[in-house]
C-alpha positions as CSV (number, residue, x, y, z in Angstrom):
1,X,-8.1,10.8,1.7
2,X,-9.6,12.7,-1.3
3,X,-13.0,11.2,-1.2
4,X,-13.0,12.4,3.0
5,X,-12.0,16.0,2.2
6,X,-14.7,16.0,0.1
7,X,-17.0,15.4,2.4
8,X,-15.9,17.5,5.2
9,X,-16.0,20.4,2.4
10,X,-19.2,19.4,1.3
11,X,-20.2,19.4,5.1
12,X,-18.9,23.0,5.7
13,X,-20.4,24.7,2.7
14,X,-23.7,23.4,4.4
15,X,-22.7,25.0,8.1
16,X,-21.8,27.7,5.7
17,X,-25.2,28.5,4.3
18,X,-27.2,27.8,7.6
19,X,-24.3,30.5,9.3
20,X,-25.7,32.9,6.5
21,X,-29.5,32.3,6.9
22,X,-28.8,32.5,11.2
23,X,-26.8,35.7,10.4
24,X,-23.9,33.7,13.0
25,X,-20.8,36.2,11.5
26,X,-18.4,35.1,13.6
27,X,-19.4,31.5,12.8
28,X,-19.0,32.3,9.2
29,X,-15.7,33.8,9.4
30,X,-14.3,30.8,11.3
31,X,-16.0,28.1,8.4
32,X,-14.1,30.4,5.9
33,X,-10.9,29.9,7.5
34,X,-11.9,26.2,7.9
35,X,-12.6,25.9,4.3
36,X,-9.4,27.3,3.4
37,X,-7.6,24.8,5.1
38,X,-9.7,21.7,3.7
39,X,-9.2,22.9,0.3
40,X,-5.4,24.0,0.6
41,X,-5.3,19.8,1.6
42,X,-6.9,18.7,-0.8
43,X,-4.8,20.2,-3.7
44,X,-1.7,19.2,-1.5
45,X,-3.3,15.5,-1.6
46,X,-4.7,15.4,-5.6
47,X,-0.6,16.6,-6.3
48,X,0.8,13.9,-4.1
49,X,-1.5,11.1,-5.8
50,X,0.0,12.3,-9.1
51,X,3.3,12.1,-8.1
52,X,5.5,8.7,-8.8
53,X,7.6,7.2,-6.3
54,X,11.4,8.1,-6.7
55,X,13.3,4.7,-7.1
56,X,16.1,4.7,-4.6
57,X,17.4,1.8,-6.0
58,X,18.5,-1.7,-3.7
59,X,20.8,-1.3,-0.8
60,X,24.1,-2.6,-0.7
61,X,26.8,-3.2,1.5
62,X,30.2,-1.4,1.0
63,X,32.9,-3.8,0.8
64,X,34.5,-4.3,3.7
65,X,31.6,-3.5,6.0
66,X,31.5,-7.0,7.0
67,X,34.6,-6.8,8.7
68,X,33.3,-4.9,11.5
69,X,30.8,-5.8,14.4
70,X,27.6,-4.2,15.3
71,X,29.8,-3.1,18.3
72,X,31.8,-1.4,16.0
73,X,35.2,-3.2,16.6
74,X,37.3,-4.9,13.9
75,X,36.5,-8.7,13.7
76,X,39.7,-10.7,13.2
């Protein structure tokens, strides 16, 4: 996901500059915003790849459990 962000950023710094040179304001204004976003993303993605997974540890049954049906009535 990283390397992608960085090359939609890359791509709007570029729309960026041509917005300038064109004098396109509102255009500018809206690649701001844009960029914004992208970068907000990818800190939100470079934290997440740092993160380790939390171990939830193996399921097990509760004892007992296996008296019961899926239907949830008491097998005899």
């Amino acid at each position: 996901m990283l390397p992608r962000l960085a090359e939609i950023e890359k791509d709007l710094v570029l729309r960026r500059k041509r917005a300038e040179e064109e004098q396109w304001l509102g255009e500018i204004e809206g690649i701001d915003l844009t960029l914004a976003f992208v970068r907000a993303k990818q800190a939100d993605a470079a934290r997440l790849v740092q993160r380790s997974p939390a171990a939830l540890g193996i399921p097990t049954t509760r004892p007992g459990a296996s008296d019961w049906s899926t239907t949830g009535e008491r097998q005899r």
